[in-house]
SETORTOR-380316 format. One line per field, with one value per residue (C-alpha): residue number from 1; x, y, z. Coordinates in Angstrom, 3 decimals. Example, Ala and Ser with C-alpha at 12.3 -4.5 7.8 and 13.67 -1.06 7.14 Angstrom:
kollo <- 1, 2
x <- 12.300, 13.670
y <- -4.500, -1.060
z <- 7.800, 7.140
***
This chain:
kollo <- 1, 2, 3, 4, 5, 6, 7, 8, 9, 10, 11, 12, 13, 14, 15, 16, 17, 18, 19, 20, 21, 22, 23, 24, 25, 26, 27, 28, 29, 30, 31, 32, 33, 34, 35, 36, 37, 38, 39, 40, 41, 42, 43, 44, 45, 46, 47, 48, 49, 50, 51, 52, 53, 54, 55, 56, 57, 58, 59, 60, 61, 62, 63, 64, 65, 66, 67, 68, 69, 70, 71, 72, 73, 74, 75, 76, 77, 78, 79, 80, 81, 82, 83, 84, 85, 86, 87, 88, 89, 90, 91, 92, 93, 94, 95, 96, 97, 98, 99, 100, 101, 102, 103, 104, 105, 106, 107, 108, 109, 110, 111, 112, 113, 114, 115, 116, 117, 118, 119, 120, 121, 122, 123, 124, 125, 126, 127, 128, 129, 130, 131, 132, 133, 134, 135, 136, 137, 138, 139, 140, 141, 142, 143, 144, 145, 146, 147, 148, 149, 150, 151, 152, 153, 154, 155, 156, 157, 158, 159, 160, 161, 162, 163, 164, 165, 166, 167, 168, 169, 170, 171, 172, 173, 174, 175, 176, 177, 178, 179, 180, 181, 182, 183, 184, 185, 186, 187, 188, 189, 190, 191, 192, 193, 194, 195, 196, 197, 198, 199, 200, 201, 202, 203, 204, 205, 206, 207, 208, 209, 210, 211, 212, 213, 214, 215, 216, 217, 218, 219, 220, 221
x <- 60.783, 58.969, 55.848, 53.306, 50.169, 46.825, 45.330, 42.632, 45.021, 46.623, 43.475, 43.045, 45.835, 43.628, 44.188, 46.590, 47.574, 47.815, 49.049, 50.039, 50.576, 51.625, 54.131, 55.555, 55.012, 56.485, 53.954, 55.719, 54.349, 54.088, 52.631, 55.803, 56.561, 52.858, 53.334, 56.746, 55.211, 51.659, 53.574, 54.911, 52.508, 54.995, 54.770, 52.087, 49.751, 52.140, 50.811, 47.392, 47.854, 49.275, 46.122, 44.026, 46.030, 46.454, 45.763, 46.105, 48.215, 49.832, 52.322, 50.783, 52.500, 56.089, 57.912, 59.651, 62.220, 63.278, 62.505, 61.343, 57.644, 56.245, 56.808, 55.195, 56.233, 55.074, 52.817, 54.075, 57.868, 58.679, 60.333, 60.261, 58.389, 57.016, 53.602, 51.702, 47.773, 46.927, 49.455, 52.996, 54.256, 56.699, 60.476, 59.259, 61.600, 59.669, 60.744, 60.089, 61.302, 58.953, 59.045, 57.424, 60.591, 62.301, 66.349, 66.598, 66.256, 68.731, 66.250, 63.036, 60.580, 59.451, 63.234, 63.707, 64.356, 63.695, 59.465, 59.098, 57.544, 56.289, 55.672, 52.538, 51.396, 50.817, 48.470, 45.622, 44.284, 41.743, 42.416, 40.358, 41.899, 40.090, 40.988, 40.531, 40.784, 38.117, 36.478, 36.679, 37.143, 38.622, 39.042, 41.701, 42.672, 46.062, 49.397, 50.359, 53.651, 53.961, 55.269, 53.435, 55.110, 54.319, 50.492, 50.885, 52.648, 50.516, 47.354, 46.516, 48.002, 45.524, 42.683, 44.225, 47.329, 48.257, 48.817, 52.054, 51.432, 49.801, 51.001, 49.670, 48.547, 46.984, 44.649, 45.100, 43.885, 46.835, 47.937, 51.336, 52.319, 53.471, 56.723, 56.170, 58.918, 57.341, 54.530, 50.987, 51.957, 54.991, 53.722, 51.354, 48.222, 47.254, 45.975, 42.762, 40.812, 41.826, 40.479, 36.890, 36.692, 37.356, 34.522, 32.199, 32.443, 33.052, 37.248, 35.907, 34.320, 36.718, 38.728, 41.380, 41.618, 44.125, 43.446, 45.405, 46.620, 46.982, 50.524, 49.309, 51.822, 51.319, 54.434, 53.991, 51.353
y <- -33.335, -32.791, -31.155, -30.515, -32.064, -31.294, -33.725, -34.095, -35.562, -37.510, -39.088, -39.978, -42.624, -44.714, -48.123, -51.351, -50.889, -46.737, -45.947, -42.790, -41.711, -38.469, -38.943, -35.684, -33.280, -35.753, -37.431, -41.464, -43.496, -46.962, -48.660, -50.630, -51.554, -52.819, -54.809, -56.589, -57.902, -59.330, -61.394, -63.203, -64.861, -65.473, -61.574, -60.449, -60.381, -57.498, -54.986, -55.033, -52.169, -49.757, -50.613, -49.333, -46.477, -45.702, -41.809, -40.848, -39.058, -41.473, -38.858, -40.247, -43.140, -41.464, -40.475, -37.187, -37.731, -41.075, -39.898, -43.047, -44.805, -45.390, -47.737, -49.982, -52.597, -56.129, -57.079, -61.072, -60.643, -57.071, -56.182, -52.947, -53.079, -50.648, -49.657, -50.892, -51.154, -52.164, -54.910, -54.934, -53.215, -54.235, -53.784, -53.939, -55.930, -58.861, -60.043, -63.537, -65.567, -64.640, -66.359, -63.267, -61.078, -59.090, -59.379, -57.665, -53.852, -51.785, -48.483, -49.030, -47.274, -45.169, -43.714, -44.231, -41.425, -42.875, -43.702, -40.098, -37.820, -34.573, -32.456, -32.359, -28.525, -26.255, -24.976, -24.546, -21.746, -20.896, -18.884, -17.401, -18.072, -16.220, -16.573, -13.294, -15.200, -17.857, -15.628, -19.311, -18.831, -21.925, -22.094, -23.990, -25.220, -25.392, -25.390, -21.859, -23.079, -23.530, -21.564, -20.139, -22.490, -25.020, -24.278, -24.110, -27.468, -29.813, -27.998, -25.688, -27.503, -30.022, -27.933, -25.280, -27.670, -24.104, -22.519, -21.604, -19.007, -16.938, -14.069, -14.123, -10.352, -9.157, -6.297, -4.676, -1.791, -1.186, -4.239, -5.930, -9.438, -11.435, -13.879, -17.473, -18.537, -16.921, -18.202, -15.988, -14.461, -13.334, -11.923, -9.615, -11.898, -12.415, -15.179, -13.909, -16.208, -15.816, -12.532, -12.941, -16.252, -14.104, -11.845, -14.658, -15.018, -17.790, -18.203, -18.087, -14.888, -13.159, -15.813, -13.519, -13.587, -13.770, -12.798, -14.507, -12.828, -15.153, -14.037, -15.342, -18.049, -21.743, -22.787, -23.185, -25.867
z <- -41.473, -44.504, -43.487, -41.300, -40.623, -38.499, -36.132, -38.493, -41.696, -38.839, -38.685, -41.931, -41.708, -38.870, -40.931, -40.941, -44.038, -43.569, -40.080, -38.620, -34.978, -33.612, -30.835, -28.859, -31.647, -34.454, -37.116, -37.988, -40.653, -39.012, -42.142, -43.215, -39.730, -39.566, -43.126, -41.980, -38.683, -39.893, -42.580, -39.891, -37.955, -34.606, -33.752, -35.858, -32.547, -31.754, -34.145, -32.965, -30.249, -33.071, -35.357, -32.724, -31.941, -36.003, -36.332, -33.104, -30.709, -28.456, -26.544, -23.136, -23.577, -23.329, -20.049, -20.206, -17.762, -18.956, -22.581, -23.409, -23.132, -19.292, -17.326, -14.330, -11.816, -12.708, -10.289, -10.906, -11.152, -9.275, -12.166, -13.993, -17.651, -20.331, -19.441, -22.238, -21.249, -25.355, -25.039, -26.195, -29.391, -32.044, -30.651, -26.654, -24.953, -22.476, -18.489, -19.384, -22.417, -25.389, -28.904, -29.988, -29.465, -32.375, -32.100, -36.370, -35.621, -34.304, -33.090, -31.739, -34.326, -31.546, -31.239, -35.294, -37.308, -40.705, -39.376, -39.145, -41.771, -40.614, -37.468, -35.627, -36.011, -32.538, -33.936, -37.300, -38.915, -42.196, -44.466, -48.033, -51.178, -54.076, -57.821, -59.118, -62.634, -62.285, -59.102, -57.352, -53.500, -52.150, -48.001, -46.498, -43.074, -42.353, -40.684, -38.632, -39.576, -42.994, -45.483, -48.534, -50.536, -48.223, -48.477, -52.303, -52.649, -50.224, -50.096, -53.253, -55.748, -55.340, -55.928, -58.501, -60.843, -62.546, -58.826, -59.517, -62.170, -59.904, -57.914, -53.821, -52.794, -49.204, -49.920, -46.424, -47.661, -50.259, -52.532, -51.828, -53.080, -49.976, -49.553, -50.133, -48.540, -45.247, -43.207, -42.745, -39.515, -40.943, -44.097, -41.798, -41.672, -37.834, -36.969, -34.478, -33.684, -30.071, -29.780, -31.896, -29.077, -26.281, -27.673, -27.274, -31.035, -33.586, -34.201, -37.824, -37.394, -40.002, -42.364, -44.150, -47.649, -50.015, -53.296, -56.858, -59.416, -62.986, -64.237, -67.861, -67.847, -68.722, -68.204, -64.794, -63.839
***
């Protein structure tokens, strides 16, 4: 997996020609699956329950025992189908003879390794980032799981191109650089918003801060 992603980016992919779903924790990119079916008009009808379920979570579709998606009795035939109240999906096998079925694949998407891009995160968190250069504070919401480096590289980066010729330091009281290769928690920055809630106050009561250091070297951008 190549990163992580809050439900809120998820979100941001809520199109037919940009399509993301979260499915048990795993984030797949559904766009070229999406593409190939609409240029064919026999089974393009079958996209239209992933449009409307682009950017969503759609893990209450899926059967944990049978690790696969749910399934129901047809009420015609007696036979046992997917459950599919949108209408079927791309690579959903039929009861009855169905022009509209897809023989070319060999993995349904939903059990496809090569759809998925990224992990759903358990869980988000803010955090301060000041430039002690520029004195720019820039405030970020993001993964609990990702790395330093990780933050950097898909969120900072953005916002700061010459990121990486800075040096990360916690002031907690004492000054000590922290390890980009671990996450917050690990470098010593808890993640409290449990407790300030339980207090009856805001989780963003306190949003820690981590302060940059410019190591004077352009080089790096």
């Amino acid at each position: 997996m190549s990163r992580f992603y809050t439900a809120m980016e998820v979100r941001e992919h809520a199109y037919d020609d940009d399509a993301y779903v979260s499915l048990n924790g795993k984030i797949l990119d559904l766009t070229s699956l999406i593409r190939a079916y609409r240029a064919n008009p026999r089974v393009a009808p079958l996209t239209k329950p992933l449009i409307q379920v682009a950017g969503t979570d759609i893990s209450h579709w899926w059967d944990a025992e049978t690790d696969d998606f749910k399934t129901c009795v047809d009420v015609n035939s007696g036979m046992r189908t997917y459950a599919m109240p949108l209408g079927r999906v791309p690579h959903m096998p039929t009861i009855y003879p169905d022009s509209k079925i897809d023989l070319s694949y060999e993995t349904p998407w939903w059990k496809d390794p090569s759809y998925v891009v990224g992990a759903l995160t358990s869980r988000t968190r803010r955090i301060r980032l000041v430039n002690t250069l520029t004195g720019d504070e820039t405030t970020l919401e993001v993964c609990a799981e990702e790395t330093l480096e990780q933050l950097l590289q898909e969120r900072y980066l953005p916002v700061n191109a010459h990121a990486r010729s800075y040096t990360w330091v916690r002031l907690d009281p004492e000054p000590r650089e922290l390890d980009m290769s671990l996450t917050l928690e690990q470098n010593g920055i808890v993640d409290e918003a449990d407790s300030f809630e339980s207090l009856g106050l805001n989780a963003d009561y306190y949003v820690p801060a981590i302060h940059l250091y410019y190591n004077d070297d352009l080089t790096e951008a």
